[in-house]
OpenMM code with the backbone's topology and positions (N, CA, C; nanometers):
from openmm import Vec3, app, unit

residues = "UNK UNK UNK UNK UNK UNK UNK UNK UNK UNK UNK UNK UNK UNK UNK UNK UNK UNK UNK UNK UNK UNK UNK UNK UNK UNK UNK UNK UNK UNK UNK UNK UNK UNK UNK UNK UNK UNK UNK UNK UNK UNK UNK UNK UNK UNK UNK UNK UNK UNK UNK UNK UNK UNK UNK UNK UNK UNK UNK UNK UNK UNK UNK UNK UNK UNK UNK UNK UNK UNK UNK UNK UNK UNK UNK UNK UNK UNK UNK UNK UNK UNK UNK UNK UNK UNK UNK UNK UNK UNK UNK UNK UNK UNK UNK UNK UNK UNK UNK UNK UNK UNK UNK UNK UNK UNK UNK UNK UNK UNK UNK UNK UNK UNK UNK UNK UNK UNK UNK UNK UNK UNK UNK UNK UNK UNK UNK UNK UNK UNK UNK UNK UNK UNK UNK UNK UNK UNK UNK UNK UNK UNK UNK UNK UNK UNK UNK UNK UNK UNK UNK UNK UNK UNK UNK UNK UNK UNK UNK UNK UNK UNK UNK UNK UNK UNK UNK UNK UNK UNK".split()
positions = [
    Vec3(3.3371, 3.1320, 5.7398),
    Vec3(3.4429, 3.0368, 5.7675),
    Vec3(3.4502, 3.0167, 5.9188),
    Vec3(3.4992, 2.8729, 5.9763),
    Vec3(3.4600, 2.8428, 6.0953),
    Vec3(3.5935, 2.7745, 6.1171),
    Vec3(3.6738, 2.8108, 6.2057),
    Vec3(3.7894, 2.7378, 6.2538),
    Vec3(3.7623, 2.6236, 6.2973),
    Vec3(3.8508, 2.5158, 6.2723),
    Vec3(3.8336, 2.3852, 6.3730),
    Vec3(3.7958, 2.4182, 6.4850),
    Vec3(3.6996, 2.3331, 6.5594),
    Vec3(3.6521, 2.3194, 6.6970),
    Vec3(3.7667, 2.2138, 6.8091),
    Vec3(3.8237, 2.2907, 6.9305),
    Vec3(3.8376, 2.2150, 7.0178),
    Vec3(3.8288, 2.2410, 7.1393),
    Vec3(3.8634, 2.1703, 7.2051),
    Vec3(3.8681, 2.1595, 7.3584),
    Vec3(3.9725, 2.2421, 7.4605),
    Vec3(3.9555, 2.3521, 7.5160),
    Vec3(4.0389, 2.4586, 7.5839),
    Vec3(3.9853, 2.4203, 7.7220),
    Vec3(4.1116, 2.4559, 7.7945),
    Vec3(4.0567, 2.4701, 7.9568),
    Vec3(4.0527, 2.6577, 7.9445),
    Vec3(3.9513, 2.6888, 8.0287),
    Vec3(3.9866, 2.8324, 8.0336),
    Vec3(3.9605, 2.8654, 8.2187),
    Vec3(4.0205, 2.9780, 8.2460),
    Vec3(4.0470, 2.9882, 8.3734),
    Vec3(3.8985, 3.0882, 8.4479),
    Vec3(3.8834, 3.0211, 8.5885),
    Vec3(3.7918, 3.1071, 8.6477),
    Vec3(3.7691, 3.3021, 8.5893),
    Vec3(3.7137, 3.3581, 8.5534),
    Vec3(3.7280, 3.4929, 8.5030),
    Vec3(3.6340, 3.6177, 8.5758),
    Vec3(3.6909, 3.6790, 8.6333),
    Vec3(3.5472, 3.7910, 8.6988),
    Vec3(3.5287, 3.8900, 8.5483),
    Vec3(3.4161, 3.9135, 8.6088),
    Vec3(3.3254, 4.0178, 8.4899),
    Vec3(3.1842, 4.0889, 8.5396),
    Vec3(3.1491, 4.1854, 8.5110),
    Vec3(3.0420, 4.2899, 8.4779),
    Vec3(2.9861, 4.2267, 8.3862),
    Vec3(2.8476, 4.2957, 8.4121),
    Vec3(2.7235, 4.2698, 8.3340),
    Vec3(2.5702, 4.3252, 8.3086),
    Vec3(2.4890, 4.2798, 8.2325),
    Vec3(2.3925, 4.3099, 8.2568),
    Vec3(2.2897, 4.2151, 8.2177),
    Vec3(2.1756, 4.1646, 8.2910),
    Vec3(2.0716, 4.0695, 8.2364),
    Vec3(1.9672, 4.0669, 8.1715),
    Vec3(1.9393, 4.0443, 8.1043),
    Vec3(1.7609, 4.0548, 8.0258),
    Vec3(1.7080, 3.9330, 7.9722),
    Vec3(1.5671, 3.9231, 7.9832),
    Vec3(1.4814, 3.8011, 7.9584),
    Vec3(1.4755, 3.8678, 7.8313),
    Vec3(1.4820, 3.8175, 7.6864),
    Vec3(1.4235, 3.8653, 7.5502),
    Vec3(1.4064, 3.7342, 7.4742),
    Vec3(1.3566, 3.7829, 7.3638),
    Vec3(1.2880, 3.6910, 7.3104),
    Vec3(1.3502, 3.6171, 7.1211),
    Vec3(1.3330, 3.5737, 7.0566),
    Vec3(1.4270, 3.5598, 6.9509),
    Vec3(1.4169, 3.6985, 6.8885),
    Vec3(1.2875, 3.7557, 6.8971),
    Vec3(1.2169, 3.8561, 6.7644),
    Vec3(1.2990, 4.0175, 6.9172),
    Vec3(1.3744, 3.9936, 7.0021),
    Vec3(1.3962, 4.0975, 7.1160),
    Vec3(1.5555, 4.1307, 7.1163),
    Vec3(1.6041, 4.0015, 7.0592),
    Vec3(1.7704, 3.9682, 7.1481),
    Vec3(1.8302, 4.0784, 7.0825),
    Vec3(1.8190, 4.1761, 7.0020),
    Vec3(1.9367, 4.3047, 6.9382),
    Vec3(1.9200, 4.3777, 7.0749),
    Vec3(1.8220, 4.3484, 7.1963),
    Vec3(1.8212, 4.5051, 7.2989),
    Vec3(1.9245, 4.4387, 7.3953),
    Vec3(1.9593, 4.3026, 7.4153),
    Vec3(2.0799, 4.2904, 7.5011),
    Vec3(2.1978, 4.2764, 7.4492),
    Vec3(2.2082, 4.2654, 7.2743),
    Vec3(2.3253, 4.3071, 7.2284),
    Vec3(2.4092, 4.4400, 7.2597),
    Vec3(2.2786, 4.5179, 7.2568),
    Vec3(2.3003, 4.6500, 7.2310),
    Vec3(2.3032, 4.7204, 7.3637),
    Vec3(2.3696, 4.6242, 7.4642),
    Vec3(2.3910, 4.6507, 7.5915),
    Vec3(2.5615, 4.6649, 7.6057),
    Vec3(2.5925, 4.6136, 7.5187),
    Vec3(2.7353, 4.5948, 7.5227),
    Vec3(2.8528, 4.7057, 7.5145),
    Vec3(2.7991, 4.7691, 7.4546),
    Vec3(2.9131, 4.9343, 7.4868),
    Vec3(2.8965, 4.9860, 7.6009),
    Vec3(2.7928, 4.9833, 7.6812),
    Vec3(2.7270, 5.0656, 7.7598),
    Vec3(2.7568, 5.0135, 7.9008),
    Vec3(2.7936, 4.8414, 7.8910),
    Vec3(2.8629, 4.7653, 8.0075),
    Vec3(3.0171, 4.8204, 7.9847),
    Vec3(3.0899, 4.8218, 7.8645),
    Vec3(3.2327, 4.8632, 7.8687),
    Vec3(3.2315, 4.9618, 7.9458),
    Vec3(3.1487, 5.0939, 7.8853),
    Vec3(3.1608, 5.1986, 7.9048),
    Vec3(3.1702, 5.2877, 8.0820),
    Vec3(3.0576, 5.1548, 8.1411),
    Vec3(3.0079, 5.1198, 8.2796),
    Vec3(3.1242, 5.1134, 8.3299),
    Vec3(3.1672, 4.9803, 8.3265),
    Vec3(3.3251, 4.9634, 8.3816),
    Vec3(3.4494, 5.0404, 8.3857),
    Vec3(3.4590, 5.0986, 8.2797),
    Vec3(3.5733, 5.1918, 8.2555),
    Vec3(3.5421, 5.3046, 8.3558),
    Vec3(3.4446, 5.3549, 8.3785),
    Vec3(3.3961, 5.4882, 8.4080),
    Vec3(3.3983, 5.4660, 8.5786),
    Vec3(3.3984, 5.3319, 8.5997),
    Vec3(3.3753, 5.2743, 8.7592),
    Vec3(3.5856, 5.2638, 8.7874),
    Vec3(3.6213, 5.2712, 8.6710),
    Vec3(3.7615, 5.2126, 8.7172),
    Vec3(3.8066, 5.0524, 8.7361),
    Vec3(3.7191, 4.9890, 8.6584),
    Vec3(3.7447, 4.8750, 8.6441),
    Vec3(3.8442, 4.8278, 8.4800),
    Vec3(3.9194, 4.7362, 8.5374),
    Vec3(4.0221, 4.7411, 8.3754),
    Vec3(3.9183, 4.5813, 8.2983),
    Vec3(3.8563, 4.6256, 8.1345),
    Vec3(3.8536, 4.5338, 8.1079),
    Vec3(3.9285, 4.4380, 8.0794),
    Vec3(3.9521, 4.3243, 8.0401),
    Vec3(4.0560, 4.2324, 7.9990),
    Vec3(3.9958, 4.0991, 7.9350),
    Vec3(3.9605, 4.1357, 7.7955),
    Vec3(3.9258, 4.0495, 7.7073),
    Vec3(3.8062, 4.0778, 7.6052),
    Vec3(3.7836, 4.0306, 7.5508),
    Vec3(3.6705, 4.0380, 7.4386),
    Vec3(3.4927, 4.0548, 7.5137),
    Vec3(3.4310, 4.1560, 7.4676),
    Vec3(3.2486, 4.1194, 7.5548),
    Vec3(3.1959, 4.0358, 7.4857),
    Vec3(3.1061, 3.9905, 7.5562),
    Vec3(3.0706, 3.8347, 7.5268),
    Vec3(2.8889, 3.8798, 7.5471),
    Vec3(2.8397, 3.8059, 7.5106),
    Vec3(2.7123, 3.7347, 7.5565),
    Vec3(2.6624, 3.6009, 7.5922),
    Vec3(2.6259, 3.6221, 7.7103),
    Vec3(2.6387, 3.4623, 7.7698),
    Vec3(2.4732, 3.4344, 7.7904),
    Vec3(2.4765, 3.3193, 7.7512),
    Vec3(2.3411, 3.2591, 7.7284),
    Vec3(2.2942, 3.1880, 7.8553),
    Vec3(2.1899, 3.2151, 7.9577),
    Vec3(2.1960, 3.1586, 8.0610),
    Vec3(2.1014, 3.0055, 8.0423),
    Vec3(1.9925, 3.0834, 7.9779),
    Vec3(1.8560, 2.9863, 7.9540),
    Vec3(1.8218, 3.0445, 7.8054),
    Vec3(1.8274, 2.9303, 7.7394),
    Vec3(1.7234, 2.9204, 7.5964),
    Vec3(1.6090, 2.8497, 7.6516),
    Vec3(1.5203, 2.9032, 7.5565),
    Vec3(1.3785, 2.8231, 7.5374),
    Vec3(1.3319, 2.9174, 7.3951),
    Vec3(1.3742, 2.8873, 7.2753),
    Vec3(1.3723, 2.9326, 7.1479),
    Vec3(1.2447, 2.9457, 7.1453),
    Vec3(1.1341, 2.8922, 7.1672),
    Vec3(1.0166, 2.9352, 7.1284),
    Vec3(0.9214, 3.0154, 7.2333),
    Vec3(1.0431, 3.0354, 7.3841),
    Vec3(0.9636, 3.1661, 7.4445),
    Vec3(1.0515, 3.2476, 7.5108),
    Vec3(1.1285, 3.2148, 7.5998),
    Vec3(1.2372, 3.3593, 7.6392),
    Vec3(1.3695, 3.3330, 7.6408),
    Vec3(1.4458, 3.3992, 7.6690),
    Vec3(1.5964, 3.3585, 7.6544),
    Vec3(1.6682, 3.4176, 7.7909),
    Vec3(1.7347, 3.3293, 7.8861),
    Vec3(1.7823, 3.4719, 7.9722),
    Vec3(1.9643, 3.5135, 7.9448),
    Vec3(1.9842, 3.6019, 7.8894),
    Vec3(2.1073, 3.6569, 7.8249),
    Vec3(2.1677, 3.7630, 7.9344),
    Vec3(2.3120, 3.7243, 7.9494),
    Vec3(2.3429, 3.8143, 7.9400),
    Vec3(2.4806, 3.9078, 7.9057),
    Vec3(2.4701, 4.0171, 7.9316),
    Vec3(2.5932, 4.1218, 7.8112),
    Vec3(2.6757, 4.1349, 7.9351),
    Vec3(2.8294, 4.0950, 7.8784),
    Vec3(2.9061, 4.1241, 8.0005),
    Vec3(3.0761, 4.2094, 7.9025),
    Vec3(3.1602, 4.1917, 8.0034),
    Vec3(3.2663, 4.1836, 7.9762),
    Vec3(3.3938, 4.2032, 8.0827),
    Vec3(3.4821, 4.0541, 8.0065),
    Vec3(3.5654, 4.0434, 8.1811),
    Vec3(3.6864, 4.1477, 8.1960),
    Vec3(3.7165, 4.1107, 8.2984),
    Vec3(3.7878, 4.2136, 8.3543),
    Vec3(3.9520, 4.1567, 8.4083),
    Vec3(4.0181, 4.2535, 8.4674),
    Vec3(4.1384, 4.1863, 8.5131),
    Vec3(4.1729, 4.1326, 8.6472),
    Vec3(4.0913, 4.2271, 8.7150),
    Vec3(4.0913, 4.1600, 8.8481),
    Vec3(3.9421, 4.2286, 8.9049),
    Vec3(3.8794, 4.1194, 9.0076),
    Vec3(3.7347, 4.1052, 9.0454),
    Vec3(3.6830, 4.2651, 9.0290),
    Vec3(3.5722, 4.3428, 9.0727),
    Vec3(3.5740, 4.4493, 9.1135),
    Vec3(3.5669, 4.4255, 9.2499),
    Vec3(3.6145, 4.5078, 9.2835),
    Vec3(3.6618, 4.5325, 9.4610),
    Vec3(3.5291, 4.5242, 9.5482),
    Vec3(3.5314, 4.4678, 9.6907),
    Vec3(3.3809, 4.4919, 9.7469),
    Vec3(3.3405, 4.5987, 9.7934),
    Vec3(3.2033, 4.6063, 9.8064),
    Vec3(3.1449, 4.7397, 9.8299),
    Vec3(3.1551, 4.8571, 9.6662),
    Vec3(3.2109, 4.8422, 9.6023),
    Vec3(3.2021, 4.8955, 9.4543),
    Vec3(3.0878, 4.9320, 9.4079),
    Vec3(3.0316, 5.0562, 9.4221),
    Vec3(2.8942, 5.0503, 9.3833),
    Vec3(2.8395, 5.0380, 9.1913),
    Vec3(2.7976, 4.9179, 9.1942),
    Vec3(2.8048, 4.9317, 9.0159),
    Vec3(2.6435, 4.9368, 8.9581),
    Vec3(2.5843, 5.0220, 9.0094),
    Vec3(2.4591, 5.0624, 8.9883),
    Vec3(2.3664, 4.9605, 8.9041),
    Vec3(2.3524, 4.9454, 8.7873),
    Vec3(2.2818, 4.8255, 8.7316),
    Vec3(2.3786, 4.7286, 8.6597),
    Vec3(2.4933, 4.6894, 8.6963),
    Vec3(2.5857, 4.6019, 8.6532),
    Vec3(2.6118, 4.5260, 8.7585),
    Vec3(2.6546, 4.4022, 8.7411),
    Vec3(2.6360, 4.2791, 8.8050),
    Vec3(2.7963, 4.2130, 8.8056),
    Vec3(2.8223, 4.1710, 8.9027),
    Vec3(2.9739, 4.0903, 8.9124),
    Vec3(2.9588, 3.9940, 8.9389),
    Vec3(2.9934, 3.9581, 8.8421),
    Vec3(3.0359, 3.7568, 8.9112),
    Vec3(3.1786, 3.7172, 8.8381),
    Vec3(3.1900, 3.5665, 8.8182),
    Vec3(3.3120, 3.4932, 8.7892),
    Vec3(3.2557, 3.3992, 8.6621),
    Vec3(3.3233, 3.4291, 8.5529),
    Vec3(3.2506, 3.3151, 8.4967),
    Vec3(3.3499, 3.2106, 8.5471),
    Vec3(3.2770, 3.0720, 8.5215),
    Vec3(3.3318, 2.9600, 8.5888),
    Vec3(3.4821, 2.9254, 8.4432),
    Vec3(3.5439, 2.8199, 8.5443),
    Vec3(3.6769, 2.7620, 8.4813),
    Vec3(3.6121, 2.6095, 8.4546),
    Vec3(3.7221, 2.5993, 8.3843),
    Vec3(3.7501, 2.4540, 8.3249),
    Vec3(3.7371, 2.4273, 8.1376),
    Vec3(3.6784, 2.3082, 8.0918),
    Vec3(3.7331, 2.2196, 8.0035),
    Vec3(3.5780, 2.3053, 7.9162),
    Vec3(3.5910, 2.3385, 7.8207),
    Vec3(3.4785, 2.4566, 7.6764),
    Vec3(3.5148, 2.3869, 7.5599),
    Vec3(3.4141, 2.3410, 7.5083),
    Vec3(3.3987, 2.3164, 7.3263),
    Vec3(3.4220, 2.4574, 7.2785),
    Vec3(3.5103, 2.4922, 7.2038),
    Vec3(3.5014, 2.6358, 7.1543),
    Vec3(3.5676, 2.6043, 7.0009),
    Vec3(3.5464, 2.7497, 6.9223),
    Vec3(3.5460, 2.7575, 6.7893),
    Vec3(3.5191, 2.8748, 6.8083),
    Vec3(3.6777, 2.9338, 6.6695),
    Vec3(3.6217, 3.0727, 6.6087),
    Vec3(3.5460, 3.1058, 6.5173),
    Vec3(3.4757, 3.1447, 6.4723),
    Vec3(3.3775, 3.1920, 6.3664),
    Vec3(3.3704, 3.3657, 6.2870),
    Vec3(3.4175, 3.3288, 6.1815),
    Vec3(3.4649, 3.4225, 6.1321),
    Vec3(3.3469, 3.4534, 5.9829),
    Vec3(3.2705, 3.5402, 6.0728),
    Vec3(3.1715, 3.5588, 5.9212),
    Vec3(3.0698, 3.6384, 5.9744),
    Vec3(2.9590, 3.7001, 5.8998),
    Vec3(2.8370, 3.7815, 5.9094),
    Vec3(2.7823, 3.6879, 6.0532),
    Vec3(2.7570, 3.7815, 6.1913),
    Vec3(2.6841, 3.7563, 6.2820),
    Vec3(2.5252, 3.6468, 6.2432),
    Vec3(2.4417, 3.6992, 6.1547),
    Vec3(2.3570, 3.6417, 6.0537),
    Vec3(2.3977, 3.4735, 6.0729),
    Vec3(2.5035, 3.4242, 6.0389),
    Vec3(2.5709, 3.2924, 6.0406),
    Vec3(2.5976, 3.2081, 6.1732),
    Vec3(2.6402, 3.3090, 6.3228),
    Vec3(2.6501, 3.2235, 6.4475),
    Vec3(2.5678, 3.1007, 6.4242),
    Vec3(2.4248, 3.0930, 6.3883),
    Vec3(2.3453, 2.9835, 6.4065),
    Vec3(2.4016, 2.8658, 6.3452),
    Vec3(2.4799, 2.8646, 6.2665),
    Vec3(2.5277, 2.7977, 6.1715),
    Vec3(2.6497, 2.7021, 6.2358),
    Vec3(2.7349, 2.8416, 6.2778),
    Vec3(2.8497, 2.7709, 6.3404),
    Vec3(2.8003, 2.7489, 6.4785),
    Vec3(2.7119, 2.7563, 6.5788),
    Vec3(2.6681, 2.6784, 6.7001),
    Vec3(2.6454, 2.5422, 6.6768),
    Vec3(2.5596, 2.5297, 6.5914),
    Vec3(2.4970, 2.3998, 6.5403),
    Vec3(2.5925, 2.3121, 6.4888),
    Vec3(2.7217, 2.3170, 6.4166),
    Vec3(2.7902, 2.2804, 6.3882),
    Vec3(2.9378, 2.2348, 6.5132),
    Vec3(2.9456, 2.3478, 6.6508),
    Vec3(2.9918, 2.2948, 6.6998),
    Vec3(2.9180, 2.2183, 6.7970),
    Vec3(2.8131, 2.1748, 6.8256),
    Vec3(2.7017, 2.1405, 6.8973),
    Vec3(2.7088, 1.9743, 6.8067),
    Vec3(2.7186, 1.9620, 6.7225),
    Vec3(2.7272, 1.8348, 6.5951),
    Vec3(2.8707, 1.7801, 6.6084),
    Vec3(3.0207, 1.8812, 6.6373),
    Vec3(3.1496, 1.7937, 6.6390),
    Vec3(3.1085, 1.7529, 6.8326),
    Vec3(3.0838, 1.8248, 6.8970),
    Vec3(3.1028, 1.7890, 7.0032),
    Vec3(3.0188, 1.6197, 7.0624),
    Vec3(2.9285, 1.6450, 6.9739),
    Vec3(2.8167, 1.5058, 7.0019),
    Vec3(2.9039, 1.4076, 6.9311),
    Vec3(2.9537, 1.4362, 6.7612),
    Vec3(3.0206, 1.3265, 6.7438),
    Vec3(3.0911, 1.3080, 6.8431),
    Vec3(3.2400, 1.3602, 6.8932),
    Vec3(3.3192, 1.3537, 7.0062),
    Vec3(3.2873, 1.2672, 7.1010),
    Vec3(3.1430, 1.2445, 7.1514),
    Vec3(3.1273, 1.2160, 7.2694),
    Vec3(3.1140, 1.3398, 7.3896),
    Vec3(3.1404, 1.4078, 7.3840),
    Vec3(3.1293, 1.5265, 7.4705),
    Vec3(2.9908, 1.5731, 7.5093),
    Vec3(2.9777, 1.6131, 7.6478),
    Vec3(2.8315, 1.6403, 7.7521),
    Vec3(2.8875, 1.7809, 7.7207),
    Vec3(2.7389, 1.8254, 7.7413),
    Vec3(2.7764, 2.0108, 7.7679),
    Vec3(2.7179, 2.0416, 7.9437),
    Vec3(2.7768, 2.1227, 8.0149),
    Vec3(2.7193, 2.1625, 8.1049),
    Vec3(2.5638, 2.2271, 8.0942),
    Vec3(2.4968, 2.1609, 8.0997),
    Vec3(2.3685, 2.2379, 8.0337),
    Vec3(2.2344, 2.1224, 8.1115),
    Vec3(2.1515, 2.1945, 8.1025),
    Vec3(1.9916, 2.0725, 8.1910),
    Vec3(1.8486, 2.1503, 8.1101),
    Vec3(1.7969, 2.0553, 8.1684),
    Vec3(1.6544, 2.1234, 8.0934),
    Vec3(1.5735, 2.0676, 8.1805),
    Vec3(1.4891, 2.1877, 8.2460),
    Vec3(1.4006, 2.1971, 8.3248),
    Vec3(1.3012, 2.2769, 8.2814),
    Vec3(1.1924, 2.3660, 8.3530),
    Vec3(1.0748, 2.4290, 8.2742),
    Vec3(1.0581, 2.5621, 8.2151),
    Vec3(1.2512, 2.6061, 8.2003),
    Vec3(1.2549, 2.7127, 8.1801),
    Vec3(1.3051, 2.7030, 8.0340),
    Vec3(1.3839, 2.5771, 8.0112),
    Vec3(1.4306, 2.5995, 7.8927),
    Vec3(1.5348, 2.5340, 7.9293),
    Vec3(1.6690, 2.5166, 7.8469),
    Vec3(1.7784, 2.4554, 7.8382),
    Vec3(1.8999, 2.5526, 7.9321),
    Vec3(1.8919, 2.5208, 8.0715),
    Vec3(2.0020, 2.5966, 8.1301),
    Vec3(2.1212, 2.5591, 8.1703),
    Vec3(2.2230, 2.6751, 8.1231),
    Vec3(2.3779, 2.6684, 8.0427),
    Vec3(2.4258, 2.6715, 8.1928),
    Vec3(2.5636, 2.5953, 8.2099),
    Vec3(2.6414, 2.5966, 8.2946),
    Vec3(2.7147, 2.7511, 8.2857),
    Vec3(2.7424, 2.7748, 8.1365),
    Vec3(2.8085, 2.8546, 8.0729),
    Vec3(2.8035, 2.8352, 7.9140),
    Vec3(2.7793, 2.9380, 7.8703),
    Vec3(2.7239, 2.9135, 7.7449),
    Vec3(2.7933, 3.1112, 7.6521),
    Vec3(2.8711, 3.0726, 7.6149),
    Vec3(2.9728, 3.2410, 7.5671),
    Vec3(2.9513, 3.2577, 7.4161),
    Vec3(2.9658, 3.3958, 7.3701),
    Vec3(2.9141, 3.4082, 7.2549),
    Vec3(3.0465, 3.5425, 7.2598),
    Vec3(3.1715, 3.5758, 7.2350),
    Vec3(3.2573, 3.6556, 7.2573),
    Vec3(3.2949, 3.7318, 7.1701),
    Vec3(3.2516, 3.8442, 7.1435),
    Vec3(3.2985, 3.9322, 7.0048),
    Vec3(3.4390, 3.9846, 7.0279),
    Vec3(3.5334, 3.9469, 6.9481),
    Vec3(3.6786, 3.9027, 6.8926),
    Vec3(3.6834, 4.1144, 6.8447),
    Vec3(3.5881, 4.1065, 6.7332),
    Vec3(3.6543, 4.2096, 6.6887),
    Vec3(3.5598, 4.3073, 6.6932),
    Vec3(3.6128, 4.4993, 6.6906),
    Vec3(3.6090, 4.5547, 6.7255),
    Vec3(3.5130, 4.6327, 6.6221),
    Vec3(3.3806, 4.6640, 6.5895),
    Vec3(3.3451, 4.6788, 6.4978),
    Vec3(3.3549, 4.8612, 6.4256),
    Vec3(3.4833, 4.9343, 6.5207),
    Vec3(3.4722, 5.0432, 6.4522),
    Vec3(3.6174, 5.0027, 6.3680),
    Vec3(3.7085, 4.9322, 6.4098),
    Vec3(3.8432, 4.8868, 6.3643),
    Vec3(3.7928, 4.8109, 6.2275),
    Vec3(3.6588, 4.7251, 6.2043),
    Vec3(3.6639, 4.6131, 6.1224),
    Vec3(3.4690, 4.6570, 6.0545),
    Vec3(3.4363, 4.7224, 5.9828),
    Vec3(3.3150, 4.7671, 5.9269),
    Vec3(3.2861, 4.6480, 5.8433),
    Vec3(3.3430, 4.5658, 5.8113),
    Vec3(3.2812, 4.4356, 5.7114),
    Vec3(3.2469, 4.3389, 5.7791),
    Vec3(3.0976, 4.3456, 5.8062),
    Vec3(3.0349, 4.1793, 5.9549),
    Vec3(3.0577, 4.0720, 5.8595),
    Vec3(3.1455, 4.0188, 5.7564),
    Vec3(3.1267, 3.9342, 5.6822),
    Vec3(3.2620, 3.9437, 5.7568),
    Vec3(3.3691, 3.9740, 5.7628),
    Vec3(3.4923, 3.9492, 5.8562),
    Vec3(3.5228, 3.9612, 5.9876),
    Vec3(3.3889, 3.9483, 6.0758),
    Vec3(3.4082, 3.9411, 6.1972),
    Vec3(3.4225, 3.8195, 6.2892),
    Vec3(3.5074, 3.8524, 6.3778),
    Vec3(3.5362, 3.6810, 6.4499),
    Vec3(3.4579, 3.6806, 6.6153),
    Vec3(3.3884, 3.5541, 6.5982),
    Vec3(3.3659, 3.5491, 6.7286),
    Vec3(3.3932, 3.4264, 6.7745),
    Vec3(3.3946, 3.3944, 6.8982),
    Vec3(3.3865, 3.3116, 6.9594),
    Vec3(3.3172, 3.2273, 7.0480),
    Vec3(3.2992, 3.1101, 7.0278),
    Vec3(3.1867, 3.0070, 7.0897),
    Vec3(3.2216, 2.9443, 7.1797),
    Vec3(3.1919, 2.9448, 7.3422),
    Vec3(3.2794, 2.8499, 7.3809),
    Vec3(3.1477, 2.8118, 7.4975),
    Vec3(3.1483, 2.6317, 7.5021),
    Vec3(3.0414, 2.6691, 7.5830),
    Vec3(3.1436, 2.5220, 7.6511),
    Vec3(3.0957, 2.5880, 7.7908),
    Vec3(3.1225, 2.4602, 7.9053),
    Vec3(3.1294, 2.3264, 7.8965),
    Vec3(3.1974, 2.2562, 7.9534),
    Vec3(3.1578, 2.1032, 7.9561),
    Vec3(3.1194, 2.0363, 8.0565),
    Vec3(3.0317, 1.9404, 8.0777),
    Vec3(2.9954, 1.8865, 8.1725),
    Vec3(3.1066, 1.7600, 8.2334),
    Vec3(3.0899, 1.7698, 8.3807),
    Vec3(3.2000, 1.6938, 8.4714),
    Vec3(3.2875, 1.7827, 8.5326),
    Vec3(3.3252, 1.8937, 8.4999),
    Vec3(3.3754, 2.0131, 8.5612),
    Vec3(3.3343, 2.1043, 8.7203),
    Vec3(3.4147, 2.0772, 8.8188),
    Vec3(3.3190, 2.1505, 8.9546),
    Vec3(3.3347, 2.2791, 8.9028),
    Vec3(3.1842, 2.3473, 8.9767),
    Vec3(3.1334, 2.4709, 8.9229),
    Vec3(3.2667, 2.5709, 8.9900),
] * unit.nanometer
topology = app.Topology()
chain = topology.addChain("A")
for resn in residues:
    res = topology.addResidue(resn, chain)
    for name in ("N", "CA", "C"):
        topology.addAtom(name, app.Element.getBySymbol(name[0]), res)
C-alpha cells in the first residue's frame, strides 16, 4: 500500500554518512551500512533526529550506483569533529515529490515508479541530469520510517520517497 503522493517543502537538514559505488546485484552492502552510521554518530555524540535514509546520488541501473547511507541529525556536527569514515553534509531544502510506502522493501520499485508516473502526470521536473555517469540526483531519499526490531513484518514497513524538485536553489 502506497499513500497518496505530494508535494512537501522540507528544510535544509545536516547529516552523517557513508558512500559506496555498488551495483544492482551489490546495493544490500550499503544498506547494511546503516546501523553502523547510527551507531557512528551516537558514539561521536552526535543527536540523531529523524529516520536513516539512503540517498541515491547517481543511478546508472545497468552499471553502478553511487549511494549513500546516512542519517540526520539535530544540529550540524561541530567543526573539527573527527568522524573517521563518516561524512557531513546538509541535505539540501526545498519543494520533494514524496510518498509513504508501506509494504515488503521487495516493492520500493513499484512505488518509485509510480511516484515518478504521478509526478510526470503533474507536470513536475525532478532535480536530476544525465551525464556519463548515469542519472544524477539533486537529492534523491529513500527513508526507513520504521524500526525493524519494533516491527519484524517487512510486509508492514513504511518508507519514505522523497526526491527533490527541480527550480529550487541548491
Amino acid at each position: 500500500m502506497t499513500n497518496e503522493p505530494r508535494v512537501a517543502e522540507r528544510p535544509p537538514t545536516p547529516y552523517v554518512g557513508v558512500t559506496r559505488t555498488v551495483t544492482m546485484a551489490t546495493i544490500a552492502e550499503i544498506a547494511d551500512q546503516i546501523p553502523r552510521v547510527i551507531e557512528s554518530a551516537v558514539a561521536l555524540g552526535l543527536e540523531p533526529a529523524g529516520a536513516p535514509f539512503l540517498r541515491y546520488d547517481v543511478i546508472d541501473m545497468a552499471r553502478e550506483l553511487v549511494v549513500e547511507a546516512g542519517i540526520p541529525l539535530a544540529h550540524p556536527a561541530p567543526p573539527g569533529t573527527p568522524l573517521g569514515d563518516l561524512e557531513a553534509g546538509a541535505l539540501p531544502g526545498g519543494r520533494y515529490a514524496t510518498v509513504v510506502h508501506v509494504g515488503h522493501p521487495a516493492t520500493l520499485a513499484d512505488a518509485t515508479a509510480a511516484l515518478l508516473r504521478w509526478a510526470a502526470d503533474g507536470g513536475l521536473a525532478f532535480d536530476v541530469l544525465t551525464d556519463e555517469r548515469g542519472d544524477v540526483w539533486g537529492c534523491r531519499l529513500e527513508s526507513y520510517l520504521t524500526d525493524p526490531r519494533d516491527e519484524p513484518d517487512m510486509s508492514r514497513w513504511e518508507t519514505e520517497l522523497a526526491f527533490r524538485l527541480a527550480g529550487d536553489p541548491a
